[in-house]
C-alpha positions in Angstrom: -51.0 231.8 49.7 -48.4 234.5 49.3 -47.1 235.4 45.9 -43.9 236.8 45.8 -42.8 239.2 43.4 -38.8 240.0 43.4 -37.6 242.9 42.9 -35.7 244.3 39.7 -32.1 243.0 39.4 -29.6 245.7 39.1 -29.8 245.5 35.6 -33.1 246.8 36.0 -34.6 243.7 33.8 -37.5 241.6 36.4 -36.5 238.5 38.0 -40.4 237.3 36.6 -41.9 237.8 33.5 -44.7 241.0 33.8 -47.6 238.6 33.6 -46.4 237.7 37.1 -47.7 240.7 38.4 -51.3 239.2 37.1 -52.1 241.6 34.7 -49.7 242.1 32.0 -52.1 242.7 28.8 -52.2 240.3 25.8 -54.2 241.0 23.2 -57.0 238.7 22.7 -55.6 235.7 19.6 -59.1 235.3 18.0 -59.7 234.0 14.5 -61.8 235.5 12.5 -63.2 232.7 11.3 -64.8 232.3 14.6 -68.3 233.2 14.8 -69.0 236.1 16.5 -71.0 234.7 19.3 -67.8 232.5 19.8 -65.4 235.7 20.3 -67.9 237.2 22.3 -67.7 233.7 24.7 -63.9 234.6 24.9 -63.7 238.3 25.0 -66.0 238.1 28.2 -64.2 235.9 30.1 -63.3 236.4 33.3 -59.5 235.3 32.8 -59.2 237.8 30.3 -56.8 241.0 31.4 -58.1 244.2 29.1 -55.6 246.6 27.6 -56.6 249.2 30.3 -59.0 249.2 33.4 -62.1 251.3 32.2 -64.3 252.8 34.8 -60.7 252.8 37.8 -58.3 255.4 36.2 -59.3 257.6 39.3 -59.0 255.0 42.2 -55.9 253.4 40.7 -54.3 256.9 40.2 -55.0 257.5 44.1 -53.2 254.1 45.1 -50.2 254.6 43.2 -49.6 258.2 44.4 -50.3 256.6 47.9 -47.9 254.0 47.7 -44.8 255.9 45.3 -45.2 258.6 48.0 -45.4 255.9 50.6 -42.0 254.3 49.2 -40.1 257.3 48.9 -40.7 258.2 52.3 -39.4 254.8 53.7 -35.8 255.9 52.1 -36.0 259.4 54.1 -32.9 259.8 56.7 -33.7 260.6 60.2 -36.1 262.8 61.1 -34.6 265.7 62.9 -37.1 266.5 65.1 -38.2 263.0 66.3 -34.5 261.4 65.9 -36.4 258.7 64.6 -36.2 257.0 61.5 -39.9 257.0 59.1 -41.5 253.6 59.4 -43.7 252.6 56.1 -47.9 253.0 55.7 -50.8 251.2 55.7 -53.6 252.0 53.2 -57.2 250.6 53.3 -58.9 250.2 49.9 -62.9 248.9 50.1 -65.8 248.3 47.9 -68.1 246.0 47.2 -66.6 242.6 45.8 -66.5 242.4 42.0 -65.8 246.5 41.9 -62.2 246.1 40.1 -60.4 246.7 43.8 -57.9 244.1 43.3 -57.1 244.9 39.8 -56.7 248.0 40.5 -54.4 247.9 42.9 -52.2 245.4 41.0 -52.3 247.3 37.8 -50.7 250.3 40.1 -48.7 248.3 41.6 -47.2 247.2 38.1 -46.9 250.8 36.5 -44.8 251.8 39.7 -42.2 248.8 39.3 -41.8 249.7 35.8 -40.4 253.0 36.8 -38.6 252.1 39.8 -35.4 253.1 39.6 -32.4 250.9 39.7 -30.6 251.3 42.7 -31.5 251.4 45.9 -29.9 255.5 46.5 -30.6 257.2 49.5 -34.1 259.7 48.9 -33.4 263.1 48.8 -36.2 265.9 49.3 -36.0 266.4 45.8 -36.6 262.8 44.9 -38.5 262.3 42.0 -37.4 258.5 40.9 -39.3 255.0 42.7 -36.7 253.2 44.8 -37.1 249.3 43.5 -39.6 247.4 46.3 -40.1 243.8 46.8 -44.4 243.4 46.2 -46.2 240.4 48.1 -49.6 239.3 47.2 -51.6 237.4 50.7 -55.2 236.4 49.9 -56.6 235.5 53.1 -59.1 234.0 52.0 -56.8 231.2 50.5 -55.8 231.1 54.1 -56.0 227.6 56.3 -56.3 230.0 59.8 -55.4 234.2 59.6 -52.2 233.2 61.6 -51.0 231.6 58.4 -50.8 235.1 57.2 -47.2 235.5 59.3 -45.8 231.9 57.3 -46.5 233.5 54.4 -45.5 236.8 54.5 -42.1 235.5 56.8 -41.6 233.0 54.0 -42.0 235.6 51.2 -39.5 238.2 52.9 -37.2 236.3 54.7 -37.1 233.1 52.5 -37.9 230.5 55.4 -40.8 228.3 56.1 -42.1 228.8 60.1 -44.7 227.6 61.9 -47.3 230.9 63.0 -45.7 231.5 66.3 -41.8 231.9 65.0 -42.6 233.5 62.5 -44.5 236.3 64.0 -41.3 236.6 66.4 -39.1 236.7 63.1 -41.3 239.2 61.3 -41.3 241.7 64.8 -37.7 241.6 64.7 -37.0 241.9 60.7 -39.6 245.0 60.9 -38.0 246.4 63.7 -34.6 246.2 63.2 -32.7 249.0 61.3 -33.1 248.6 57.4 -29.7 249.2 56.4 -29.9 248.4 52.5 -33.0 246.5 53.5 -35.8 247.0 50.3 -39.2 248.3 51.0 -41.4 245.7 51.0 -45.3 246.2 49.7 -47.6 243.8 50.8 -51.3 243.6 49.2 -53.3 242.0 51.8 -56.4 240.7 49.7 -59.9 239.6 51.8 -58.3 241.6 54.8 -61.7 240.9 56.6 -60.9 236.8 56.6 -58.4 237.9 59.0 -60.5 239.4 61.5 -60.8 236.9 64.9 -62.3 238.3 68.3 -59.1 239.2 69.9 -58.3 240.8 66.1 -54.3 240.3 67.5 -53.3 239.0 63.7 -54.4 242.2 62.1 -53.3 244.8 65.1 -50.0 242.7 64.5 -49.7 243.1 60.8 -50.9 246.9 60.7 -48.1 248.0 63.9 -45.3 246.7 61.8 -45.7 249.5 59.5 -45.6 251.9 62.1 -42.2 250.6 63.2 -39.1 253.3 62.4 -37.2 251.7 59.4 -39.7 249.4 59.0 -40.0 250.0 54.7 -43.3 248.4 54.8 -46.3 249.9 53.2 -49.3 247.7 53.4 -52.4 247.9 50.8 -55.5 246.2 53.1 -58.1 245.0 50.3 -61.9 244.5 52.2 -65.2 243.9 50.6 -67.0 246.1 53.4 -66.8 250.2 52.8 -66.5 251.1 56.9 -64.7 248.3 58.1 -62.5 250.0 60.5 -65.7 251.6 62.0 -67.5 249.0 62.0 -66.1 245.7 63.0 -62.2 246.6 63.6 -61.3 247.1 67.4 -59.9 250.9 68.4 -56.5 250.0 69.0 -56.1 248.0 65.6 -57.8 251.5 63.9 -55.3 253.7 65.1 -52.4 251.7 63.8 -54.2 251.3 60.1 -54.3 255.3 59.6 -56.7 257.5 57.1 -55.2 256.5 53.9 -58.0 255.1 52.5 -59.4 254.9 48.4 -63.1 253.6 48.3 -65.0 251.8 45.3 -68.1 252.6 44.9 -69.9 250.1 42.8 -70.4 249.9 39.2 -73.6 251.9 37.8 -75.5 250.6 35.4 -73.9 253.3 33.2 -70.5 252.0 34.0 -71.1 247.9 33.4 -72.2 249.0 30.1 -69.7 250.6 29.1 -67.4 247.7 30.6 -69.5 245.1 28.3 -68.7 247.6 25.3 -65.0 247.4 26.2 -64.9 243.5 26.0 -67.5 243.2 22.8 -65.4 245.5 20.9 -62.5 243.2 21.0 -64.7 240.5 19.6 -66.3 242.8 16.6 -62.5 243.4 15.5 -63.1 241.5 12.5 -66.7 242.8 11.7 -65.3 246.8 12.3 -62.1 246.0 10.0 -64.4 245.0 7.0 -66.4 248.2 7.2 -63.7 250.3 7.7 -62.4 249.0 4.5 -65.7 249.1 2.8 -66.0 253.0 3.7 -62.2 253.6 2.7 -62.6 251.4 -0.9 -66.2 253.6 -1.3 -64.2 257.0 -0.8 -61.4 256.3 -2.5 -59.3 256.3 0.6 -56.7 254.9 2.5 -57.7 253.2 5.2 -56.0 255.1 8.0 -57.8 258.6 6.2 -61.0 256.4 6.3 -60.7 255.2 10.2 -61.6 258.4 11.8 -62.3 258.2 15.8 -66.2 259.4 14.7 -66.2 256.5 12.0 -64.4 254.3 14.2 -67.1 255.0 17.1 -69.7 254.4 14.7 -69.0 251.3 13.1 -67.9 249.7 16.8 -70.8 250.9 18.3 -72.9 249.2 14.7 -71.1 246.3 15.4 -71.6 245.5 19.1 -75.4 246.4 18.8 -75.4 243.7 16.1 -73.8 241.6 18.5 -75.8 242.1 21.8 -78.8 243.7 21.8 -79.0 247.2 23.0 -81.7 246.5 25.1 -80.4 243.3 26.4 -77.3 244.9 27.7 -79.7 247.7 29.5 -81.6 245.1 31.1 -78.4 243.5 32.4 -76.4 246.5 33.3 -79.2 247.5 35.0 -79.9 244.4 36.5 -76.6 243.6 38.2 -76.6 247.5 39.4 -79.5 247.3 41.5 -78.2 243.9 43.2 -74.5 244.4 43.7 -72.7 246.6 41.2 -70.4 243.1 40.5 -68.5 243.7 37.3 -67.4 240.1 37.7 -71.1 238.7 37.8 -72.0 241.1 34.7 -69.7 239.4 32.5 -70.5 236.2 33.8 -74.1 236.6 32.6 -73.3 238.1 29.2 -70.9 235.4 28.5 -73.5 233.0 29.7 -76.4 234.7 27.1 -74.1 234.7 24.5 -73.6 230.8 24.7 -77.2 230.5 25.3 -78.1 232.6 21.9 -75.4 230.7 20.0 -77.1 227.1 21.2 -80.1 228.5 19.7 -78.5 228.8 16.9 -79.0 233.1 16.8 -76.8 235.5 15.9 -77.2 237.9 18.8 -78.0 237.9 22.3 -81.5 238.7 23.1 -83.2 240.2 26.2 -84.9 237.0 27.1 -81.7 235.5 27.3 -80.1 237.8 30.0 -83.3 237.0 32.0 -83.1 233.4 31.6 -79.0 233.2 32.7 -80.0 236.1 35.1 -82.7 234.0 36.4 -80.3 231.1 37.1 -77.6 232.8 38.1 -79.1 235.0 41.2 -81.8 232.4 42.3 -80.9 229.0 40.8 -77.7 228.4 42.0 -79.0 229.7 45.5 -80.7 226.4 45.5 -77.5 224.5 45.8 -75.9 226.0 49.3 -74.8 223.6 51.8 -75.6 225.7 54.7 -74.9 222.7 57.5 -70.9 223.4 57.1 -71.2 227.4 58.1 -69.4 228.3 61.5 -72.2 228.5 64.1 -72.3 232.4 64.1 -73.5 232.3 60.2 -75.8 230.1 61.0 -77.3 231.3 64.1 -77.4 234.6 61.5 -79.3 232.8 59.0 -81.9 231.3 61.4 -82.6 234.7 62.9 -83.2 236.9 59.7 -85.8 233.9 58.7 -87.5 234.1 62.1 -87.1 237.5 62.3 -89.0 237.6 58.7 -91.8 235.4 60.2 -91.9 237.6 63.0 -93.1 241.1 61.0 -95.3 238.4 58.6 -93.4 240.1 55.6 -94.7 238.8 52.1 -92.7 236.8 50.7 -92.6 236.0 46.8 -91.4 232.6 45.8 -90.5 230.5 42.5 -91.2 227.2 42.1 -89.2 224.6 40.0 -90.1 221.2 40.8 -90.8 220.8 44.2 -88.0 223.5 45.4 -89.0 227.1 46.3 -86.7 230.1 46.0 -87.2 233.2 47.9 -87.3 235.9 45.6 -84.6 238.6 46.6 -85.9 241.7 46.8 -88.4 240.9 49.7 -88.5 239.9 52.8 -85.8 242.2 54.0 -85.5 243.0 58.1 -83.2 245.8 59.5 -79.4 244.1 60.7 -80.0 245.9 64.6 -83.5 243.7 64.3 -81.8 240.6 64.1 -79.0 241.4 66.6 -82.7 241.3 68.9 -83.4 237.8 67.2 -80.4 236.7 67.9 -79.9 237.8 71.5 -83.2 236.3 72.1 -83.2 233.2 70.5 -79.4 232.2 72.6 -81.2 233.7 75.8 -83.7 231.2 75.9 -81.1 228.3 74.3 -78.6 229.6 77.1 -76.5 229.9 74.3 -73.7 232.9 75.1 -75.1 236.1 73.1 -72.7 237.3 70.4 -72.3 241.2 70.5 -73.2 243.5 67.7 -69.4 243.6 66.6 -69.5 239.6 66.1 -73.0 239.8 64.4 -72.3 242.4 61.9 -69.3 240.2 61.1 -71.2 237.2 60.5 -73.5 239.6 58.4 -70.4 240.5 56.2 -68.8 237.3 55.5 -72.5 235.3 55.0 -72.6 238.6 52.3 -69.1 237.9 50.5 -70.2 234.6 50.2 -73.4 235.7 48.6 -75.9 233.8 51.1 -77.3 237.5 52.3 -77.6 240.6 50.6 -77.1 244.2 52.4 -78.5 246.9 50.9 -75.2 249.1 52.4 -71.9 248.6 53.9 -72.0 251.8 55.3 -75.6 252.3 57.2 -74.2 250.3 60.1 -77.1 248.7 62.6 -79.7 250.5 60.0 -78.7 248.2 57.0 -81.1 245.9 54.9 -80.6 242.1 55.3 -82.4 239.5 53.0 -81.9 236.3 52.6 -80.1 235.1 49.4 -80.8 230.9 49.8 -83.7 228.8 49.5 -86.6 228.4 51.9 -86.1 224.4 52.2 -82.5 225.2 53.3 -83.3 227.8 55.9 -86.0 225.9 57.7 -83.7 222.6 57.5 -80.4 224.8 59.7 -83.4 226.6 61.9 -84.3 222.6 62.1 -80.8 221.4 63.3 -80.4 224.3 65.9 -83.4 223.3 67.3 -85.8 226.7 66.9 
């Protein structure tokens, strides 16, 4: 669903409190009574926002120059040359999911409404102030069909609710009529690659509007797949999204510890308070003297190591690295180990805890996929890497728990142009139409955002790694009802 976010009244005071936005920062309310094992449980939550985005500033400094540049552009009078007014921008931002894209981009998005300026004045060459700009958030993954994207984005701008068709017809007028005091409009388009169809006419739609004179739209196209234009977008849709593009690479292992250390620190508040007065009431100092950034470092970095092992947060930086670089799934297993260690009744998270959530998290839950509801083209997908797998006789590792086997991850993996081969043999003898490469690597990528296959690369094309991320009983159960 869209989320609107109006733009400042001419007061310059929000329509919508800054938490609207997703990502106003509030401090973390923890007692500290609390045991620290219970902070830890809250400070690594996924819901909460951090004072700043650690590992980002680079990638979020890039998108906000983009899009102030973007926005002052849109208020530029006719161009002298082309008699033309300038139309708005589209910018591509990809990585891996759980890589801080979406944050990122809000948090920009944020720090330019707060300096916006309050009137919407003509640009001059010499303009140095943000024009005020409506924002609207589309997931499209929240999506019914992707031609719900124009409802939503037609009810959002133009403040009326119409079916797909009318509202595409409303939008191509709205965009292409002169702005006159008209506000730019900045629409984050979340899961871009939900919107992809075969004919791709939703996306070519939404990314021409841009290119419209006096059009004052800059889109921000969020995908979990590093070369989608390349790869799976048709040539006429990538000449109108342009080479503004800011990619995420994944989180290092380097990087998810430090991310850890960030939230833990917030949970240690108490602990680092009481040793900085301890050091300050042995020297016979104030406490501000006393709370150096070298002492302060110290007795954090005492505090957190107290808290979760050192070794346990290698083991799980590490860990998550090497399978997706998911900041989101990092904290998930943390938070996870610390309520395992505090059911033990411990006092610190443990190594063997991250391997046992670890353990459940990247092969347990695998266990519980419903694969019968996919759309045919995942599906067919599935059945071929399997058969493709049983075709090269690759070893495959399992784990037993009860009488279910998991495939173990890191084997069994086949080459994506090997199962495009599967594939277009398996429908040849079905007489099933064959999908083409274009509609296979899609498959590939939304089976991957869903976490039922793992790619070793976005960006290797044909010559990627696919394995298998679901259990053997379910695979031969779809190969079953497809009739291989």
């Amino acid at each position: 669903m869209a989320a609107l976010h109006p733009p400042l009244d001419p007061a310059g005071a929000s329509h919508i409190p800054a938490s609207s936005l997703s990502l106003a920062h509030v401090p973390l309310q923890m007692s500290a009574d609390l045991p620290p094992l219970s902070r830890a449980r809250q400070a690594l939550h996924l819901s909460v926002v951090p004072a700043s985005l650690p590992c980002r500033q680079e990638e979020m400094a890039q998108i906000g120059t983009i899009v102030e540049s973007a926005l002052v552009n849109s208020l530029q009078a006719v161009d002298a040359e082309s008699g033309t007014l300038p139309g708005g921008a589209c910018l591509f931002v990809s990585g891996m999911p759980g890589t801080g894209k979406t944050t990122a981009v809000l948090e920009a998005v944020r720090m330019l409404r707060s300096h916006a300026r309050q009137t919407l004045a003509p640009a001059t060459p010499d303009a140095s102030h943000i024009p005020p700009f409506q924002f609207v958030e589309i997931n499209a993954l929240r999506l019914r069909d992707p031609s719900a994207a124009y409802s939503e984005l037609a009810l959002a701008v133009l403040g009326q609710k119409f079916g797909a068709n009318r509202a595409l017809a409303q939008l191509d007028a709205h965009f292409g009529s002169p702005p006159d005091s008209r506000l730019p409009v900045v629409l984050l388009l979340d899961e871009v690659d939900h919107l992809l169809t075969k004919k791709q006419t939703v996306v070519y739609n939404l990314f021409d509007w841009p290119q419209k004179p006096g059009s004052r739209l800059i889109i921000v196209a969020i995908a979990n797949t590093m070369n989608l234009p390349e790869k799976l977008l048709l040539p006429r849709v990538t000449s109108r999204l342009g080479m503004l593009r800011v990619d995420f690479a994944s989180y290092t292992s380097g990087q998810i510890d430090e991310i850890l250390r960030g939230r833990l620190a917030e949970a240690v508040r108490p602990e680092v308070d009481l040793a900085i007065q301890s050091v300050a009431q042995a020297s016979g100092i104030s406490i501000d003297q006393a709370m150096t950034p070298e002492v302060l470092a110290a007795v954090q970095g005492a505090a957190i190591d107290a808290l979760f092992d050192p070794a346990a947060r290698g083991v799980l930086a590490t860990l998550v690295a090497n399978m997706s670089g998911d900041a989101r799934r990092a904290l998930e297993i943390a938070r996870r180990a610390a309520d395992a260690a505090d059911n033990e009744g411990g006092e610190k998270v443990l190594p063997r805890h991250v391997h046992q959530i670890a353990q459940r998290v990247f092969y347990h839950q695998a266990a519980e996929v419903s694969l019968s509801g996919l759309p045919i083209a995942q599906r067919l997908f599935m059945a071929a890497v399997h058969l493709e797998q049983q075709a090269q006789r690759t070893q495959t590792k399992r784990r037993t728990s009860g009488s279910v086997g998991f495939v173990h991850q890191l084997s069994g993996d086949v080459l994506l142009w090997q199962v495009c081969d599967r594939i277009r043999n398996m429908c040849q003898l079905s007489h099933r139409p064959v999908p083409s490469s274009s509609d296979v690597q899609l498959a590939c990528h939304r089976l991957a955002s869903q976490r039922l296959v793992i790619t070793d690369s976005a960006s290797l094309g044909l010559h990627a790694r696919v394995k298998l991320n679901t259990t053997l009983t379910n695979v031969e159960q779809l190969i079953q009802e497809l009739g291989w």
